[in-house]
C-alpha positions in Angstrom: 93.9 22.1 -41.3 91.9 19.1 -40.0 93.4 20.2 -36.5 91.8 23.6 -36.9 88.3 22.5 -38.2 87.7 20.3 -35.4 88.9 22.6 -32.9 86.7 25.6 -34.7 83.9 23.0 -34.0 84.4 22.2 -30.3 84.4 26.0 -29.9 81.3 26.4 -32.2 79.5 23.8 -29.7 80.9 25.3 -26.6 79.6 29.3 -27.8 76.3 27.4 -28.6 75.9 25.7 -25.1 76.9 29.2 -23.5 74.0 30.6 -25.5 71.3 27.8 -24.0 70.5 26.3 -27.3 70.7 22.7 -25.6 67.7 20.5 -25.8 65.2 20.8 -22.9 64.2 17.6 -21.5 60.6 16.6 -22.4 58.1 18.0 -19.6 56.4 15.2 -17.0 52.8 13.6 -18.0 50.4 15.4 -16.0 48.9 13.4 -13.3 45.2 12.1 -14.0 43.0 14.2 -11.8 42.2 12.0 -9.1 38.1 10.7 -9.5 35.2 11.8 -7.7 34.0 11.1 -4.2 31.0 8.6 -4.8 28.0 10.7 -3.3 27.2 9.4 0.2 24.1 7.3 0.6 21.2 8.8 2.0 20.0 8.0 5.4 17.1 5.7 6.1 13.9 7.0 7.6 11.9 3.8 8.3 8.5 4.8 7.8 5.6 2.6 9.8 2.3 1.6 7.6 -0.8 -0.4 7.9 -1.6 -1.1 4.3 -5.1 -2.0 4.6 -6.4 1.6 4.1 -7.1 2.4 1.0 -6.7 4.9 -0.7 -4.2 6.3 2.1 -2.0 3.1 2.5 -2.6 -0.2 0.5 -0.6 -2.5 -1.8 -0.1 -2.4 -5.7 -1.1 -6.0 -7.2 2.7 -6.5 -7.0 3.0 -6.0 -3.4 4.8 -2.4 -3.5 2.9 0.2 -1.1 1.0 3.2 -1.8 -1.1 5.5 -1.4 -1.6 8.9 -0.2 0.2 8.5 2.8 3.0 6.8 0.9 3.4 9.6 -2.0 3.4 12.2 0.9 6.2 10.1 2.7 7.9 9.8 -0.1 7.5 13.5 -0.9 8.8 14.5 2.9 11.7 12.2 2.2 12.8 14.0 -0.7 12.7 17.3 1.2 14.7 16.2 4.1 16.6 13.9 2.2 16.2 10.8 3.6 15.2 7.4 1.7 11.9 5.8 3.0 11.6 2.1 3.9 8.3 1.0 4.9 7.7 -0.9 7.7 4.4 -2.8 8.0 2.6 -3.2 11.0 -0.8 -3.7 12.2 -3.0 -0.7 14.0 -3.6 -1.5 16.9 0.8 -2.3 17.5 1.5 1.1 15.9 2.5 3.1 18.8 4.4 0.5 20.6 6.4 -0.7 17.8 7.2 3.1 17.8 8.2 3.5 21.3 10.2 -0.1 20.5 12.1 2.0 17.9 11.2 -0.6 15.3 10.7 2.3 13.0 11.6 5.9 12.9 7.6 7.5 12.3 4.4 6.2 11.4 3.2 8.0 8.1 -0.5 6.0 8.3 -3.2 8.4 8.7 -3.0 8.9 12.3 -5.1 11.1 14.0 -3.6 13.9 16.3 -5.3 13.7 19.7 -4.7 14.6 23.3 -4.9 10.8 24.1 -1.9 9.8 22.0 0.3 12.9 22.5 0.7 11.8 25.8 2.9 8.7 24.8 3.9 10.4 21.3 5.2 13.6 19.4 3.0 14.3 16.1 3.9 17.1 13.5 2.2 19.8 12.2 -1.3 17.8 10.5 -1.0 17.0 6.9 -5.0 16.0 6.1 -8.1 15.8 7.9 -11.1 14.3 6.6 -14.3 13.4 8.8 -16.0 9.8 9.3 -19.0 8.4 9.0 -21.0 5.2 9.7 -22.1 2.8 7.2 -24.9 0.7 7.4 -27.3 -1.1 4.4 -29.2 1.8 2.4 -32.4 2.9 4.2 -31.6 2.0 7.6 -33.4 4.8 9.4 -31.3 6.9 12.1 -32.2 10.2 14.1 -29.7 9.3 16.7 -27.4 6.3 17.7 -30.1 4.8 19.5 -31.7 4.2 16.3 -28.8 1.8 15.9 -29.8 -0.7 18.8 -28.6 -4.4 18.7 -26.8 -3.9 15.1 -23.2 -5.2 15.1 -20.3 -2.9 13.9 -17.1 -3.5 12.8 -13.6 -0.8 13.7 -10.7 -1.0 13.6 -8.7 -1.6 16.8 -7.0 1.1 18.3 -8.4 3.9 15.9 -10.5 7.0 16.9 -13.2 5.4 15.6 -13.2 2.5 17.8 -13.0 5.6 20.6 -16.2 7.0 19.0 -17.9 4.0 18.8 -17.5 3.0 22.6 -18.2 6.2 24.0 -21.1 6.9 21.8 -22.7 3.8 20.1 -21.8 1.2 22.8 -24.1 3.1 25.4 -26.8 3.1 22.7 -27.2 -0.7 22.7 -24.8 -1.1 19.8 -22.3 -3.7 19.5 -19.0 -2.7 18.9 -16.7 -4.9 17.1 -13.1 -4.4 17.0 -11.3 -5.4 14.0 -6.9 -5.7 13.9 -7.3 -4.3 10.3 -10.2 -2.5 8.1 -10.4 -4.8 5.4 -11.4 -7.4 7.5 -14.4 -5.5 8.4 -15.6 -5.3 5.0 -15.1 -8.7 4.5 -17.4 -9.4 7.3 -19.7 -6.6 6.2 -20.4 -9.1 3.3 -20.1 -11.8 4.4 -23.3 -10.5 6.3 -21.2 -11.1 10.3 -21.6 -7.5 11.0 -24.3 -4.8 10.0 -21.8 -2.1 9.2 -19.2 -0.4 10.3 -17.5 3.4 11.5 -14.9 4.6 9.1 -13.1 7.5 7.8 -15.6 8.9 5.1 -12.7 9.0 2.4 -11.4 5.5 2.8 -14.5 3.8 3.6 -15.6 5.6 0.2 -12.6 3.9 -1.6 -12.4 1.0 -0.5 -15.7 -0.5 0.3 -18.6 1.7 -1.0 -16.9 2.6 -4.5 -16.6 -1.6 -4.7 -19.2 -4.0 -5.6 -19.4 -5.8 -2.2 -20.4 -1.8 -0.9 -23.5 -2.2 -2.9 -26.8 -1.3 -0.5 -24.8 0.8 1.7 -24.2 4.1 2.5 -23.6 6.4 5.4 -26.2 7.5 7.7 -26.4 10.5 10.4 -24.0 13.4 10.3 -20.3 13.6 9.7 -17.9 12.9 12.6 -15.4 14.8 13.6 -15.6 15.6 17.4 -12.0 16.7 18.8 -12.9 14.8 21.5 -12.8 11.6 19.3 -10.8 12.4 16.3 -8.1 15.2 17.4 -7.1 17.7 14.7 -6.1 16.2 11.7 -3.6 14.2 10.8 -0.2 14.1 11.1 3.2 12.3 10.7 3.9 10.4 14.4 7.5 10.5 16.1 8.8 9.4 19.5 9.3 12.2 21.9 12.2 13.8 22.1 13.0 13.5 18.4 12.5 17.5 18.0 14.9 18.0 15.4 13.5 15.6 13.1 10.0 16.8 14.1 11.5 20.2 12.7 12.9 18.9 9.7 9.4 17.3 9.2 7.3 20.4 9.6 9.2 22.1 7.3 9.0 19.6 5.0 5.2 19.7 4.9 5.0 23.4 4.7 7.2 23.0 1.9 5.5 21.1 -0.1 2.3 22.5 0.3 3.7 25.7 -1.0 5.5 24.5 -3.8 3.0 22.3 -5.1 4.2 19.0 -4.5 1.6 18.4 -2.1 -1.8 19.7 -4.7 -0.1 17.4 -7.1 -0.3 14.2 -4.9 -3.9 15.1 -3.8 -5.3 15.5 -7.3 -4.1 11.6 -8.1 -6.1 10.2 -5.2 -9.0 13.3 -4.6 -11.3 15.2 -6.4 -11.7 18.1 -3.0 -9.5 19.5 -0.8 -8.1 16.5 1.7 -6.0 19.2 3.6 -8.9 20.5 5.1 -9.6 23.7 7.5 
């Protein structure tokens, strides 16, 4: 009987594996899913800046730049998505550190004129705003010749320096040329010049508005000869460089239309900087 019972039971097992009732082996761990690319690091545009300009380029009490020009560079960046570094430089060096590819574009409230695009590509103009000339409060003027034998200060290398020696220099004024606009000011008080020829915004902000602009104002009419001052405006690339004058152009039409650019203009402005 034992001989039968254990052979009924190797048949019972063998009918049983025929049938597939064996164990499955356990199934595999699933692979982790493999991690995420790291996004790729945005490409530099190093953005040229004379930071004596305020309110269009100057430095926080910390040292970081900004301004109007900055915020719109910053602003353009985003939209062509590029990460701005700021490269300082003094005006009158602008264009050839350009040319020297020291930086990518200069985003510093340079004016689009004949003269420059000669050497240089500019885009589409992103502001334009006149300028004036400053002298003490009640100077009288009917034309420049009113302003015989007074010294003032520019700024090297800007359209207002151009102004000046076409226009005041043959009217007996001395023109002083300056490697940044602060300096003027600081020679304005410290009574070295008689005045100076400035962008009416940024001679606003950062002399008149101040205490040491006291007993100053503008005199005559505002400036803004093509012949002088261009057309606005407008971010400044080598030549050549016409798909990142594209992108740039886009950028700027972009941003007026989507609002971007009204919102960076109401922190600094209380009119319309774009202009006509």
């Amino acid at each position: 009987m034992k001989h039968l019972f254990l052979t009924a039971g190797l048949l019972g097992a063998v009918a049983l594996a025929g049938c597939g009732k064996t164990e499955a082996p356990p199934a595999p761990a699933a692979e982790a899913p493999a991690a995420a690319p790291a996004p790729a690091a945005q490409a530099e545009l190093k953005v040229a800046i004379d930071p004596t300009y305020e309110p269009f380029t100057y430095k926080t009490a910390d040292g970081k730049p900004t301004g109007f020009d900055v915020d719109i560079a910053e602003a353009l960046c985003a939209e062509i998505q590029r990460k701005c570094v700021y490269v300082e430089q003094v005006w009158d060096s602008m264009i050839p550190g350009l040319q020297a590819k020291k930086y990518d574009v200069i985003i510093s409230s340079m004016s689009i004129t004949d003269e420059r695009k000669q050497v240089i590509d500019f885009t589409d103009k992103y502001y334009s705003t006149p300028s004036r000339i400053v002298v003490k409060t009640g100077t009288e003027y009917t034309d420049p010749a009113s302003l015989k034998g007074k010294k003032l200060g520019v700024l090297k290398g800007s359209t207002q320096e151009k102004y000046a020696l076409g226009e005041l220099q043959p009217a007996g004024v001395n023109v002083v040329p300056y490697e940044a606009q602060d300096q003027v000011y600081l020679d304005i008080k410290s009574g070295r010049l008689d005045g100076t020829v400035a962008d009416q915004v940024e001679v606003t902000g950062g002399f008149l508005s101040k205490p040491d602009g006291e007993g100053y104002g503008f005199v005559g009419p505002a400036l803004s000869d093509p012949k002088y001052y261009g057309i606005g405006m407008g971010v400044a690339l080598r030549k050549g460089e016409d798909e990142l004058r594209n992108q740039l152009n886009a950028a700027i039409a972009a941003i007026r239309a989507n609002g971007v650019y009204d919102t960076v203009a109401k922190k600094y402005f209380d009119f319309d900087v774009y202009g006509d």
